[in-house]
C-alpha positions in Angstrom: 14.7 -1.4 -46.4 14.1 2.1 -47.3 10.6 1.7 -47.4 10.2 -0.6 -44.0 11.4 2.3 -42.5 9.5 5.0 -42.7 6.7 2.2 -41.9 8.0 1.1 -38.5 8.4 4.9 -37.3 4.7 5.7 -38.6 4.0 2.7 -36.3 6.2 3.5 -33.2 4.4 7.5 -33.5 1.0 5.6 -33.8 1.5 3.4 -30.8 3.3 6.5 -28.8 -0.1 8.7 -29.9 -2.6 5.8 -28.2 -0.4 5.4 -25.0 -0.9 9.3 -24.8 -4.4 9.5 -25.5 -5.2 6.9 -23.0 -3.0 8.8 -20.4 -5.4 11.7 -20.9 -8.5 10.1 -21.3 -8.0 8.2 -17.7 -9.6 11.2 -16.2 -12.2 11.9 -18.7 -13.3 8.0 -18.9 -13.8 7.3 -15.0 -16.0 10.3 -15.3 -17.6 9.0 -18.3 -18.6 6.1 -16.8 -19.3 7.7 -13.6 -17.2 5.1 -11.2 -13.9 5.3 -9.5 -12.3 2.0 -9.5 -10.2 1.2 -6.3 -8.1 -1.4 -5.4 -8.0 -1.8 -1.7 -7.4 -4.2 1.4 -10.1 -5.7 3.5 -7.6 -7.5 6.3 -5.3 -4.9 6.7 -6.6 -2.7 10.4 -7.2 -0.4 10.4 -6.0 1.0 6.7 -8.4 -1.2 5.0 -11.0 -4.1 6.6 -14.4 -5.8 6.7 -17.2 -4.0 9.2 -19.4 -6.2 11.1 -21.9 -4.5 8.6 -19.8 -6.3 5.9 -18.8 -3.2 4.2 -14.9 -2.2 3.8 -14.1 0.8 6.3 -10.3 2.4 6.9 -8.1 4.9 6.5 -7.5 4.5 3.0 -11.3 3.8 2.0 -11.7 7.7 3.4 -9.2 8.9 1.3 -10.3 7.0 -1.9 -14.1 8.1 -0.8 -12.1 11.7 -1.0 -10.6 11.1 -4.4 -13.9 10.0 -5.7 -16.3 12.7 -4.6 -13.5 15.1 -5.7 -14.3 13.7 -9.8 -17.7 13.8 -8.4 -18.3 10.2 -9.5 -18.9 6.9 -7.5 -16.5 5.0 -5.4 -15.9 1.2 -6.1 -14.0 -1.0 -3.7 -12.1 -3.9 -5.2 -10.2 -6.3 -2.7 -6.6 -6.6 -3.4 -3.7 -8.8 -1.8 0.3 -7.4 -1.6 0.1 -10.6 -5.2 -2.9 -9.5 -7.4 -2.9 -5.8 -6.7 0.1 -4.4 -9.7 -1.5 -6.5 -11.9 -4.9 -5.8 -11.4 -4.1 -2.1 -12.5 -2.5 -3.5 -15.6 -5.3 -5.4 -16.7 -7.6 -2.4 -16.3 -9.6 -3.7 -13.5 -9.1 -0.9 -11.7 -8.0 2.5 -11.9 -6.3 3.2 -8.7 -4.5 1.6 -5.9 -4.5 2.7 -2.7 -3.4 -0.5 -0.7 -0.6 -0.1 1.6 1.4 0.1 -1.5 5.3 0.5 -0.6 6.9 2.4 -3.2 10.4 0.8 -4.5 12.1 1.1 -7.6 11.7 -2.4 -8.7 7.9 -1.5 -8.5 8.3 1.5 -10.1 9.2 0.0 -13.5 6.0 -1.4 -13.6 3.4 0.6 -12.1 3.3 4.8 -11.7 3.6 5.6 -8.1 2.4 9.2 -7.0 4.0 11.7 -5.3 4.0 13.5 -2.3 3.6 9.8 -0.7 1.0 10.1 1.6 2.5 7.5 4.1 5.8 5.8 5.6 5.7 2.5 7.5 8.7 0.0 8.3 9.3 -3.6 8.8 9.1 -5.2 12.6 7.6 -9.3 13.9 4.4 -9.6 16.2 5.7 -12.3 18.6 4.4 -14.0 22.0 6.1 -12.4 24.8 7.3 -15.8 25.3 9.7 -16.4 22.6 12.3 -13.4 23.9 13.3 -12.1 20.8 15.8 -9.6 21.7 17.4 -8.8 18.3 16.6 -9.6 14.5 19.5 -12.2 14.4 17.1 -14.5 17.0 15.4 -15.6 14.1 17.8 -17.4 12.6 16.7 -20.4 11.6 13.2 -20.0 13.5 10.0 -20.4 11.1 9.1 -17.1 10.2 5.4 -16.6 9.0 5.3 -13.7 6.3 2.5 -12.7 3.8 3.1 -13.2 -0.1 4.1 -10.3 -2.1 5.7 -7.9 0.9 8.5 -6.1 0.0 10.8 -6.9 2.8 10.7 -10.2 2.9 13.9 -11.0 0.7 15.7 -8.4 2.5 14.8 -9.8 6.4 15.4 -13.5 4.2 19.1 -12.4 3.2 19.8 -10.7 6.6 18.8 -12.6 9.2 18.1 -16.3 7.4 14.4 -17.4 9.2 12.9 -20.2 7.7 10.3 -18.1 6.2 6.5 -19.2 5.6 4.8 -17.7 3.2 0.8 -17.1 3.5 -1.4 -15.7 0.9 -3.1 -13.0 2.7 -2.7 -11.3 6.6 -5.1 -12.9 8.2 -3.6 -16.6 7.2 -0.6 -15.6 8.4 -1.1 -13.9 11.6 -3.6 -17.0 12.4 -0.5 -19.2 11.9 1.1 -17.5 14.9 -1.6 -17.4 17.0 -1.9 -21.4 16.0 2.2 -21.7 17.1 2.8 -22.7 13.9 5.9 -19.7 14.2 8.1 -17.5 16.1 7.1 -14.1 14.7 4.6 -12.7 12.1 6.8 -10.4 10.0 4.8 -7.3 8.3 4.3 -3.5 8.2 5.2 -2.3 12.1 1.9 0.1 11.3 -0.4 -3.1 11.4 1.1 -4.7 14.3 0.9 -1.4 16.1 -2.9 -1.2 15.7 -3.5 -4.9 16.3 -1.5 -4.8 19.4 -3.6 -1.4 20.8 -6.6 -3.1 19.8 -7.5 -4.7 22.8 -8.3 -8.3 21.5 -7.4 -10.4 24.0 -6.1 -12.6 21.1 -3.1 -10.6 21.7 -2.5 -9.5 25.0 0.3 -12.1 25.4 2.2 -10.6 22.3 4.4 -8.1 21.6 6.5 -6.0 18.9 10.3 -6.9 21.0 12.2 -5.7 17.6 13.1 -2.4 16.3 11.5 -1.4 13.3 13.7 -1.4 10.2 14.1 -0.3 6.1 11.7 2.2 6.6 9.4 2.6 3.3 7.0 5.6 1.8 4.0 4.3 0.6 2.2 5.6 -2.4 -1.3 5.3 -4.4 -0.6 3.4 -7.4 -1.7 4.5 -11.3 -0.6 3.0 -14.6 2.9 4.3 -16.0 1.2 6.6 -18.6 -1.3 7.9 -15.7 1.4 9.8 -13.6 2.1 13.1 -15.4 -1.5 13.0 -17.0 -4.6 14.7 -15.8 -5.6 11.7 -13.5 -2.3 11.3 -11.8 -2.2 15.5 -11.4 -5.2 15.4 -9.5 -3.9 12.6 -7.1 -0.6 14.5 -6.3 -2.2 17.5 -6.1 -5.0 16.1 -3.2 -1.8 13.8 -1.9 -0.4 17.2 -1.1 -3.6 18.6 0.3 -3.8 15.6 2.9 0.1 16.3 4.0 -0.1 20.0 4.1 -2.8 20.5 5.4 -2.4 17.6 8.3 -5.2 15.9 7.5 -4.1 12.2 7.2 -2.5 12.7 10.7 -6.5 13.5 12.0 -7.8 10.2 9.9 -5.1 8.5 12.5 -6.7 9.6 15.3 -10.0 9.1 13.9 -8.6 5.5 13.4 -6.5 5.2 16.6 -3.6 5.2 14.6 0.0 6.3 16.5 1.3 9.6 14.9 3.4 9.4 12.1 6.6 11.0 12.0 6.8 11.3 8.6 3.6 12.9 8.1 4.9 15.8 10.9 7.5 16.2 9.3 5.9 16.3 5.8 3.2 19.0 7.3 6.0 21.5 8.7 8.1 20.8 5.4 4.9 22.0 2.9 3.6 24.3 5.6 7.2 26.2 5.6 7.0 26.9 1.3 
């Protein structure tokens, strides 16, 4: 026993040793092989979609362009879904997500989430006009559609008891409730926002009736051992270049986004120090 000892702590400092030097390679390796790795969304407007070129264009593929030409290496677009996207980073097939990723704790024992986040949306239903939801407790019992993987769909589940369906991707989901096949779409109130100001006539008959609710900060996503190494001190650092300096609030008008309170109130609050 005296001798296993020793052993399994030479082992433990061995394993700690290559957690760390991967932590600090991260930085050194994407510019080794010249490619930043992103994880992304394609049907998420305007934060992350398909072009009619067929190219991925949004507010988050300008700030991942950012990150990229900032290591001065190439920017690669991976399309993720609210399922795949944790894992993804995991298994090292990419380095970085930057996919409307709200940041919670359960997620955070999992994945590294950066800070200053550089975003906040809430929960809220696109509905037809026609149903009259007046309150969250009108969809009790009323089919729900809802997209795999979204943080508040156990919460709205627990709350307010919709028959939930459960889609594998936004577009599914909101094609569900265009098809009557529900009440309500239930997702991030930024989407519906921008889908509603959109001017598809797809839409015209909907509405968002509901207050938005459980606000959430969103966040770019690294592994665990990236977030107090090199790589994931360059992304807080630029996160808090974007929010000081008010420059994610001009990407939302460049992508007829609605102002964001948060990122006011994150401007005046690093503006003031």
């Amino acid at each position: 026993m005296k001798r296993i000892l020793p052993l399994l702590v030479l082992l433990a400092t061995l394993c700690l040793s290559v957690t760390a030097a991967r932590a600090e390679d991260t930085l050194a390796a994407v510019k080794q092989k010249g490619v930043l790795v992103v994880g992304v969304k394609n049907d998420y407007r305007p934060w992350g979609f398909i072009d009619p070129s067929g190219q991925i264009v949004g507010l988050e593929i300008d700030l991942a362009r950012e990150i990229a030409d900032r290591i001065g290496v190439k920017l690669e677009l991976v399309p993720v879904t609210a399922v795949n996207r944790m894992e993804f980073l995991r298994q090292g097939r990419i380095d970085l997500i930057i996919a409307t990723l709200g940041d919670t704790p359960e997620r955070r024992k999992v994945i590294g989430m950066i800070e200053p986040n550089y975003f906040a949306g809430a929960s809220n239903v696109l509905a037809p006009k026609s149903a009259g939801l007046k309150s969250w407790a009108d969809l009790k019992g009323k089919k729900l559609c809802a997209v795999q993987g979204a943080y508040y769909n156990r919460r709205v589940a627990q709350l307010y008891q919709p028959d939930m369906v459960v889609f594998p991707a936004v577009p599914d989901g909101m094609n569900a409730l265009a098809a009557g096949n529900c009440v309500g779409f239930l997702f991030d109130d930024t989407l519906i926002e921008s889908t509603l100001a959109g001017g598809d006539p797809k839409w015209r008959d909907y509405d968002m009736p509901l207050p938005s609710e459980d606000p959430q900060l969103w966040a770019m996503g690294v592994r665990l051992e990236d977030v107090n190494a090199p790589f994931g001190k360059l992304l807080s650092e630029m996160s808090t270049e974007w929010l000081k300096s008010g420059h994610i609030l001009d990407l939302e008008k460049k992508w007829g986004i609605k102002p964001s309170p948060y990122l006011q109130e994150m401007r005046d609050k690093l503006a003031a120090k």
